[in-house]
N, CA, C and O atoms as a CHARMM CRD file, in Angstrom:
* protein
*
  240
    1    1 UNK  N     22.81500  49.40300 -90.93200 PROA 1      0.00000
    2    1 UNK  CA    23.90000  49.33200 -91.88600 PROA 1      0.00000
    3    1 UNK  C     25.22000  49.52200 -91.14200 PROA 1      0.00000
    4    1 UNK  O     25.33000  50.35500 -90.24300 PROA 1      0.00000
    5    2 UNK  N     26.27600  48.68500 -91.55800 PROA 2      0.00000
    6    2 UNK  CA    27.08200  48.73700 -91.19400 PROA 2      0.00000
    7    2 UNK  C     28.34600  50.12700 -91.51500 PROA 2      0.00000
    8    2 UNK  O     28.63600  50.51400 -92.64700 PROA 2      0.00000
    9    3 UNK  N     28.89900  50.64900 -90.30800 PROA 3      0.00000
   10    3 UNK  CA    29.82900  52.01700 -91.04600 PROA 3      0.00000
   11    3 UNK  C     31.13100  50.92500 -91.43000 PROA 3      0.00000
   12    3 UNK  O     31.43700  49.77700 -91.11000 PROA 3      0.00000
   13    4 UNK  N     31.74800  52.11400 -92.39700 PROA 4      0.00000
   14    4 UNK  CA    32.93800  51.99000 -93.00500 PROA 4      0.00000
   15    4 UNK  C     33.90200  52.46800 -92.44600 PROA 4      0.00000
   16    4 UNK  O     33.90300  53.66500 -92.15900 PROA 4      0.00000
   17    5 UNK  N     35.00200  51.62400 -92.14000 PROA 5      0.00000
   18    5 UNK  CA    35.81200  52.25400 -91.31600 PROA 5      0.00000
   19    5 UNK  C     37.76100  52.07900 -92.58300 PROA 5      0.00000
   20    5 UNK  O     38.11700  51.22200 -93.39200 PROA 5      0.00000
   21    6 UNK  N     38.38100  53.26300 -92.11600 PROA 6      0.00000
   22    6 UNK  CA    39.73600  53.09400 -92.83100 PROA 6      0.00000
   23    6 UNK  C     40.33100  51.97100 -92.37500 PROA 6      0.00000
   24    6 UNK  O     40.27100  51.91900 -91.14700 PROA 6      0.00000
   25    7 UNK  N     40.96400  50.91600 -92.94200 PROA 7      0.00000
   26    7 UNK  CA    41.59600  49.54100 -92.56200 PROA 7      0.00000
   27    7 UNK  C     42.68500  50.50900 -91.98100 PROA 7      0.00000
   28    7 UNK  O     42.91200  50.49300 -90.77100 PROA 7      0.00000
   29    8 UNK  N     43.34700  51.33500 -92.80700 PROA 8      0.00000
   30    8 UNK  CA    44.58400  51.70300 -92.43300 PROA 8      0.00000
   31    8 UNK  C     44.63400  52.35000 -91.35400 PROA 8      0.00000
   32    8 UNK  O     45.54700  52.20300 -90.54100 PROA 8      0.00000
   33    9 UNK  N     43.53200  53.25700 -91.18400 PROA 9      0.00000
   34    9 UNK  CA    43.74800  53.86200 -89.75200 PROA 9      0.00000
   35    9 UNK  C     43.20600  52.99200 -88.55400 PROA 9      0.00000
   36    9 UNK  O     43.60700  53.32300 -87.43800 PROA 9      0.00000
   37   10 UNK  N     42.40100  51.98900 -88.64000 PROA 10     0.00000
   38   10 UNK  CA    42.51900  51.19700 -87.46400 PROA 10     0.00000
   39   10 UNK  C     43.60300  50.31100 -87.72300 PROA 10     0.00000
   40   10 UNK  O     43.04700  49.21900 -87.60700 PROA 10     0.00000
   41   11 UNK  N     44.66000  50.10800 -87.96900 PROA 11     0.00000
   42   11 UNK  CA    45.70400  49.23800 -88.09700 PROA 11     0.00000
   43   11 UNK  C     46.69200  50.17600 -87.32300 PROA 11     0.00000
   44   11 UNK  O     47.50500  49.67000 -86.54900 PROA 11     0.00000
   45   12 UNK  N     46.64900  51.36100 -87.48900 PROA 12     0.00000
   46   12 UNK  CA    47.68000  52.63900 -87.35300 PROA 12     0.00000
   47   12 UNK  C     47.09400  52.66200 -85.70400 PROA 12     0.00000
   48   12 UNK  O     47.80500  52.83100 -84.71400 PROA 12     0.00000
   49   13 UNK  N     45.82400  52.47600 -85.70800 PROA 13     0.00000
   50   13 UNK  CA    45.80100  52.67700 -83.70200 PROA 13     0.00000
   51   13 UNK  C     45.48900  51.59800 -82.83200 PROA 13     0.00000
   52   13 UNK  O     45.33000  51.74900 -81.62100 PROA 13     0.00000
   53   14 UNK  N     45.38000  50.28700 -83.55100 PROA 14     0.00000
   54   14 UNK  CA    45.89000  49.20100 -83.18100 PROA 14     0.00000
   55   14 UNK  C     46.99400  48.91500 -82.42000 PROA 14     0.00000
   56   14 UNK  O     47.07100  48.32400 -81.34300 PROA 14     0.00000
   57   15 UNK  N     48.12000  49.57100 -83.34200 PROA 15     0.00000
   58   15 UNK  CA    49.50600  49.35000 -83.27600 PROA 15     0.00000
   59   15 UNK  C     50.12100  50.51700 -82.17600 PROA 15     0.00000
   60   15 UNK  O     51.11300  50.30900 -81.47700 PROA 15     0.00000
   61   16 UNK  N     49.20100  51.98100 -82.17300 PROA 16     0.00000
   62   16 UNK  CA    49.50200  52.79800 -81.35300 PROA 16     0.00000
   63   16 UNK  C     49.79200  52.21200 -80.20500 PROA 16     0.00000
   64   16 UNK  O     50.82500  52.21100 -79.53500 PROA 16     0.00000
   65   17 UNK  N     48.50800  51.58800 -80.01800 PROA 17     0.00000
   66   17 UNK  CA    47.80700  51.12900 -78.32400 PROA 17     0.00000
   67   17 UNK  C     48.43600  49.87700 -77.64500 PROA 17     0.00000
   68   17 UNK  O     48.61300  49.67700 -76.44300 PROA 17     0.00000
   69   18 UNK  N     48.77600  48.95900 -78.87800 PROA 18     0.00000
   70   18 UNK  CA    49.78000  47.96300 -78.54000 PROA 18     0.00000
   71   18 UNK  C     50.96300  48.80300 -78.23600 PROA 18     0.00000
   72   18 UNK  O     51.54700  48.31700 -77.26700 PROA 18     0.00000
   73   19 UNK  N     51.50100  49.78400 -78.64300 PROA 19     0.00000
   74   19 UNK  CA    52.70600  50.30300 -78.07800 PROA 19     0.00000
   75   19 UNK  C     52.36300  50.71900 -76.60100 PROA 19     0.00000
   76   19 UNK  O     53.06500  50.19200 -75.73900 PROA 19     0.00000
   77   20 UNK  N     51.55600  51.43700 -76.25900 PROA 20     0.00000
   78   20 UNK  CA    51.05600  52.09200 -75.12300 PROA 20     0.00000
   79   20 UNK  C     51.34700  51.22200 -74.34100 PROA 20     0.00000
   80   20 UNK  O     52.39600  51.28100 -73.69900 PROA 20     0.00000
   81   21 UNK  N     50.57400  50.32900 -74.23400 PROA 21     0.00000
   82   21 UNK  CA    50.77700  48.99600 -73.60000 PROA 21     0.00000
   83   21 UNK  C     51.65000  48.44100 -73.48600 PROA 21     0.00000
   84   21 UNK  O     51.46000  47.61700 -72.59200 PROA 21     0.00000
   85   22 UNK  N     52.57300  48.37200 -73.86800 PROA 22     0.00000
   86   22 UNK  CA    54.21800  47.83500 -73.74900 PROA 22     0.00000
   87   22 UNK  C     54.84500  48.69400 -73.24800 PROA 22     0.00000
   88   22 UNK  O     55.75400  48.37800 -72.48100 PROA 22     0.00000
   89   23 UNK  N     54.60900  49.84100 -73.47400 PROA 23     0.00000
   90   23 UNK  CA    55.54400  51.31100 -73.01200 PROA 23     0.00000
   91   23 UNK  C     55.12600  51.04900 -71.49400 PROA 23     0.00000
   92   23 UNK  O     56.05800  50.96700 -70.69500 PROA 23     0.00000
   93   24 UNK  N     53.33500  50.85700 -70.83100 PROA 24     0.00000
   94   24 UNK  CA    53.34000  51.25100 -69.57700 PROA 24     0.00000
   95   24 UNK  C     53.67500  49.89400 -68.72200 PROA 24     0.00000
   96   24 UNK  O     53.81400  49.89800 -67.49900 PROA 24     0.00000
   97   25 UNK  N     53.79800  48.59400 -69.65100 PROA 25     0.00000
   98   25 UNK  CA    54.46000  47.57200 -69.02300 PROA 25     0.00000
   99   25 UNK  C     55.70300  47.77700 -68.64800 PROA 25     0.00000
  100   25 UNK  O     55.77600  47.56400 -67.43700 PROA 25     0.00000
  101   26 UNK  N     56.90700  48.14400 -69.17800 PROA 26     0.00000
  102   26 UNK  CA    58.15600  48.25700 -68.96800 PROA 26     0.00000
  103   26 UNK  C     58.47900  49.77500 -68.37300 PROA 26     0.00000
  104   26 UNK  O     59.56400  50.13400 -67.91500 PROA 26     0.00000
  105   27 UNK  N     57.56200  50.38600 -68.46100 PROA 27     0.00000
  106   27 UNK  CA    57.59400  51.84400 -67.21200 PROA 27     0.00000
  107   27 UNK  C     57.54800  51.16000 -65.82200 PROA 27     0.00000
  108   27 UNK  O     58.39900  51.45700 -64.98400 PROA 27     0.00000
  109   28 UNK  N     56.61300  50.28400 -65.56200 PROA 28     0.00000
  110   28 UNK  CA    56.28400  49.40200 -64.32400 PROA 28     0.00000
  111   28 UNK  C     57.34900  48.46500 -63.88700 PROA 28     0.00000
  112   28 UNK  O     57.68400  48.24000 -62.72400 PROA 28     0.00000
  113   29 UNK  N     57.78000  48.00600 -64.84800 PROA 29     0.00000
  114   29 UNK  CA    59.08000  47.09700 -64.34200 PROA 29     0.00000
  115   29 UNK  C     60.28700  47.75300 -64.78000 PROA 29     0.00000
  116   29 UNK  O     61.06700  46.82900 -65.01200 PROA 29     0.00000
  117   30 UNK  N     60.75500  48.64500 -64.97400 PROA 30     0.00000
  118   30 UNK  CA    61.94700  49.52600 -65.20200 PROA 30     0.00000
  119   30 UNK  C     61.92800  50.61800 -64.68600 PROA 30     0.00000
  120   30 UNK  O     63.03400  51.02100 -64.32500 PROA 30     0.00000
  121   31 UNK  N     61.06200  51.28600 -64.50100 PROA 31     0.00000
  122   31 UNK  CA    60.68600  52.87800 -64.10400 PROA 31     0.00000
  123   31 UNK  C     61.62200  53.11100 -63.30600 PROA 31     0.00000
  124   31 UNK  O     62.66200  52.45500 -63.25400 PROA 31     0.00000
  125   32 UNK  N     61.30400  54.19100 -62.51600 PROA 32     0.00000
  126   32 UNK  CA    61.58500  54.74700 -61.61600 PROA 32     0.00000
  127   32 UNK  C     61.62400  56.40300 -61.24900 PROA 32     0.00000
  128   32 UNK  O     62.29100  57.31500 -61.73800 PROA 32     0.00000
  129   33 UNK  N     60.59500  56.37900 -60.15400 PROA 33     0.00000
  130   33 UNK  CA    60.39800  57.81500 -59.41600 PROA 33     0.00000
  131   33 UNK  C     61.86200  59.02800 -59.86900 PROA 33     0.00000
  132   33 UNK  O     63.02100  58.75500 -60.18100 PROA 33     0.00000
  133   34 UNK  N     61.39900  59.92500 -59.77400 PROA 34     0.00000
  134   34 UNK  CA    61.97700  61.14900 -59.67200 PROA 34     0.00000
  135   34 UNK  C     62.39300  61.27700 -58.80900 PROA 34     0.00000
  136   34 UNK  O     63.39800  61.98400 -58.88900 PROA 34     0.00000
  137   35 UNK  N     62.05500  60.78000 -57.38600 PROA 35     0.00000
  138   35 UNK  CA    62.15700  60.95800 -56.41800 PROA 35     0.00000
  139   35 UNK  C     63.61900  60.08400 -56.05900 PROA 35     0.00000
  140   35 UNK  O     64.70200  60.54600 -55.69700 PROA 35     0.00000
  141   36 UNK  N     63.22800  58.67400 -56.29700 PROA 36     0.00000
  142   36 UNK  CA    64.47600  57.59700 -56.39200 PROA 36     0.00000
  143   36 UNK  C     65.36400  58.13300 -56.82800 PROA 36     0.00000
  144   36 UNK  O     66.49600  58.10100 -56.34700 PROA 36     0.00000
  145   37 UNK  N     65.03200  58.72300 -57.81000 PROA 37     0.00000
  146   37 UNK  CA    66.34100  59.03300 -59.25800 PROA 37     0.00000
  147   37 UNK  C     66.84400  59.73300 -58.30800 PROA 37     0.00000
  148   37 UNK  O     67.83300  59.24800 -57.75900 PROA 37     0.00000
  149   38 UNK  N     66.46600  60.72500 -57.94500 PROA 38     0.00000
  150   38 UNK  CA    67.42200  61.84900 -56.86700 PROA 38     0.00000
  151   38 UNK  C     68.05000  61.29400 -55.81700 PROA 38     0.00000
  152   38 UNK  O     69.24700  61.57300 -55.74200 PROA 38     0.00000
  153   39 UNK  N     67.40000  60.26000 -54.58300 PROA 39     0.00000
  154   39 UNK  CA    67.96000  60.01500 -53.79600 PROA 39     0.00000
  155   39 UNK  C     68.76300  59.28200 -53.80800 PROA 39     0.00000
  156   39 UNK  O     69.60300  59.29500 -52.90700 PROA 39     0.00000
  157   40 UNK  N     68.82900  58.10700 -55.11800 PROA 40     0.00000
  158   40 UNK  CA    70.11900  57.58800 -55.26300 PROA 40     0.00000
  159   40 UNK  C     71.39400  58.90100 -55.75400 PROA 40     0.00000
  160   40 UNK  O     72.35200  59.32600 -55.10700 PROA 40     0.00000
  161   41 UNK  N     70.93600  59.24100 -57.04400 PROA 41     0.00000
  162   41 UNK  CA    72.15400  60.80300 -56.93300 PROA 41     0.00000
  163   41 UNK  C     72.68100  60.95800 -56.35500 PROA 41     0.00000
  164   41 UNK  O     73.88500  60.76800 -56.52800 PROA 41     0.00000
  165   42 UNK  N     71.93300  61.64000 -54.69500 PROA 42     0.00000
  166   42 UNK  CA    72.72700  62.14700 -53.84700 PROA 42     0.00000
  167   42 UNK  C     73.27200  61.28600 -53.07800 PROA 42     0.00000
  168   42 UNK  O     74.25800  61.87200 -52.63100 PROA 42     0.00000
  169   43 UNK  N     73.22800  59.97500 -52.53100 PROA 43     0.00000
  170   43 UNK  CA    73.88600  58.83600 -52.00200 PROA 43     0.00000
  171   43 UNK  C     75.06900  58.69000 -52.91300 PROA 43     0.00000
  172   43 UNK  O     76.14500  58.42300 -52.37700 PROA 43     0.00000
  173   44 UNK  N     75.01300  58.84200 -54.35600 PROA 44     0.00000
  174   44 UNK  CA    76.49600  58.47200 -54.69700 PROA 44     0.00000
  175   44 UNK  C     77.51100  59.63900 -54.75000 PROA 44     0.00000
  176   44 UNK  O     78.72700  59.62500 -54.56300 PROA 44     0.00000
  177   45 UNK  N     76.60700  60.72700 -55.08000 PROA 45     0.00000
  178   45 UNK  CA    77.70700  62.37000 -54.49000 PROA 45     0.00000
  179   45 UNK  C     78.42200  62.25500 -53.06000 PROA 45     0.00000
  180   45 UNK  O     79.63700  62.38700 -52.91000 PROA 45     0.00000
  181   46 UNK  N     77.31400  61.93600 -51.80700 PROA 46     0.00000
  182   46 UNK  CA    77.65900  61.44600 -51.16800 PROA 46     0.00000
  183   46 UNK  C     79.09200  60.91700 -50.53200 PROA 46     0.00000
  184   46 UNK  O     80.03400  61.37800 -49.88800 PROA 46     0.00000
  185   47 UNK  N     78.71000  59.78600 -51.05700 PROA 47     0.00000
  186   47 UNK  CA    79.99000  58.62700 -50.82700 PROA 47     0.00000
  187   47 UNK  C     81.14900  59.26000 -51.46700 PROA 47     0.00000
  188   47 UNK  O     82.20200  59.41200 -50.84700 PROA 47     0.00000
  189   48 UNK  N     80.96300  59.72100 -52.95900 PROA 48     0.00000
  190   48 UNK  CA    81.83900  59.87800 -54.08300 PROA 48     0.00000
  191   48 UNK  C     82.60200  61.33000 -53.02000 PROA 48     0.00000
  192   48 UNK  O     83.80300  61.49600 -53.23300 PROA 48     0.00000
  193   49 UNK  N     82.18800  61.94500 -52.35000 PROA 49     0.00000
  194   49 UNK  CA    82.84300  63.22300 -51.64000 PROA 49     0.00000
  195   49 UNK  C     83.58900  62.57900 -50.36800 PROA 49     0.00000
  196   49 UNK  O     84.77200  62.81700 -50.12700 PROA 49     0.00000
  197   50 UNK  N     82.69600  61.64700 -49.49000 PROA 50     0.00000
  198   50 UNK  CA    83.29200  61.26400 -48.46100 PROA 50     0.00000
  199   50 UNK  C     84.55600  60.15600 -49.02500 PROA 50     0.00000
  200   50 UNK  O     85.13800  59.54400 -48.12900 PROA 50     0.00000
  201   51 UNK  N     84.92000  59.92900 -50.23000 PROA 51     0.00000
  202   51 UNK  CA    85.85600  59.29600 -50.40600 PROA 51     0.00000
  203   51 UNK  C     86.92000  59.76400 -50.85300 PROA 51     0.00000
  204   51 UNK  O     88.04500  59.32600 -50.61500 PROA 51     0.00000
  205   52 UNK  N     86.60800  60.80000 -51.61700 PROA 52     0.00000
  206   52 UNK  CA    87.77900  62.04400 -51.67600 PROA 52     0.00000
  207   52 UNK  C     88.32500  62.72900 -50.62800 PROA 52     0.00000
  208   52 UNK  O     89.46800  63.18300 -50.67700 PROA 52     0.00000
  209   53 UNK  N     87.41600  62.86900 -49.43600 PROA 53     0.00000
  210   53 UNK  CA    88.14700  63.57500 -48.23900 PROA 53     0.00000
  211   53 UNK  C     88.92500  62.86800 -47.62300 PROA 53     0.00000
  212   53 UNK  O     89.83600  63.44500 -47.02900 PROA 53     0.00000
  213   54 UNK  N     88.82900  61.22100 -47.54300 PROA 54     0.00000
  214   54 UNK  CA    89.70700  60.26600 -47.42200 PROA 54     0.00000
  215   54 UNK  C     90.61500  60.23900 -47.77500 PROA 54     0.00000
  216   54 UNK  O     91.37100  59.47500 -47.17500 PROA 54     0.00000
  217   55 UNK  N     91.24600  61.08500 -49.06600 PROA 55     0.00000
  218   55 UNK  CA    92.15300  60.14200 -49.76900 PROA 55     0.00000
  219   55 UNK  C     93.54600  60.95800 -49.41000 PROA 55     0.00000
  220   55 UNK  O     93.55700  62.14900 -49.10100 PROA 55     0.00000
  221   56 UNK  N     94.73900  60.10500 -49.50400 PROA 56     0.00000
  222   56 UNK  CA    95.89000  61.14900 -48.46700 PROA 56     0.00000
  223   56 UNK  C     96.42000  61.33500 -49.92900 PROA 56     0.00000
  224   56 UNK  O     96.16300  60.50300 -50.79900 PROA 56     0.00000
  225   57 UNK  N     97.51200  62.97200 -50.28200 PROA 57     0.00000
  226   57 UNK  CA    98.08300  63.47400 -50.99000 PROA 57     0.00000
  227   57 UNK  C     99.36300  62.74700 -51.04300 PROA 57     0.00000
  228   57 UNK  O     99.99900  62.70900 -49.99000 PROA 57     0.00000
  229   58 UNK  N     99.82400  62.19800 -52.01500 PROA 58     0.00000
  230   58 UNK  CA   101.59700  62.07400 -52.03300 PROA 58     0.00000
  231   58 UNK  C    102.41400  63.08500 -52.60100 PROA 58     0.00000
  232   58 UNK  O    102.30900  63.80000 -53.59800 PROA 58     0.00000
  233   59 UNK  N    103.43700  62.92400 -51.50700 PROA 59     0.00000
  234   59 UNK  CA   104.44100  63.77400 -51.90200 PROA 59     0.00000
  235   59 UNK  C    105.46100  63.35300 -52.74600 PROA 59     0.00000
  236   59 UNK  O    106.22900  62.51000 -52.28200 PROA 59     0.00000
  237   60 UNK  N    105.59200  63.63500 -53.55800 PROA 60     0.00000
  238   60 UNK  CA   106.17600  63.03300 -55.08600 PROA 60     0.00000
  239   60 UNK  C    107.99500  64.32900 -55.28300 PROA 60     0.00000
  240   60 UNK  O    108.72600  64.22000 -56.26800 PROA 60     0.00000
């Protein structure tokens, strides 16, 4: 015999799992490490400091 299953709740994790799946598609092509995230950070602190020490004061 066949079981009975809720339409609604397999529709409800259908739709979960299709999300899942889209979520870990565009994690993969968008993501990015913790690690990245930081080392770009500090490359633009970086620059962003070595360009301030550059910059000459006017005397106004």
């Amino acid at each position: 015999m066949n079981n009975v299953i809720n339409l609604r709740t397999a529709r409800k994790a259908r739709n979960r799992s299709d999300a899942r799946r889209d979520a870990d598609v565009n994690a993969v092509k968008h993501g990015r490490t913790k690690a990245e995230k930081r080392l770009t950070k500090t490359i633009a602190d970086k620059s962003e400091k070595s360009l301030d020490a550059h910059k000459r004061e006017r005397d106004e």
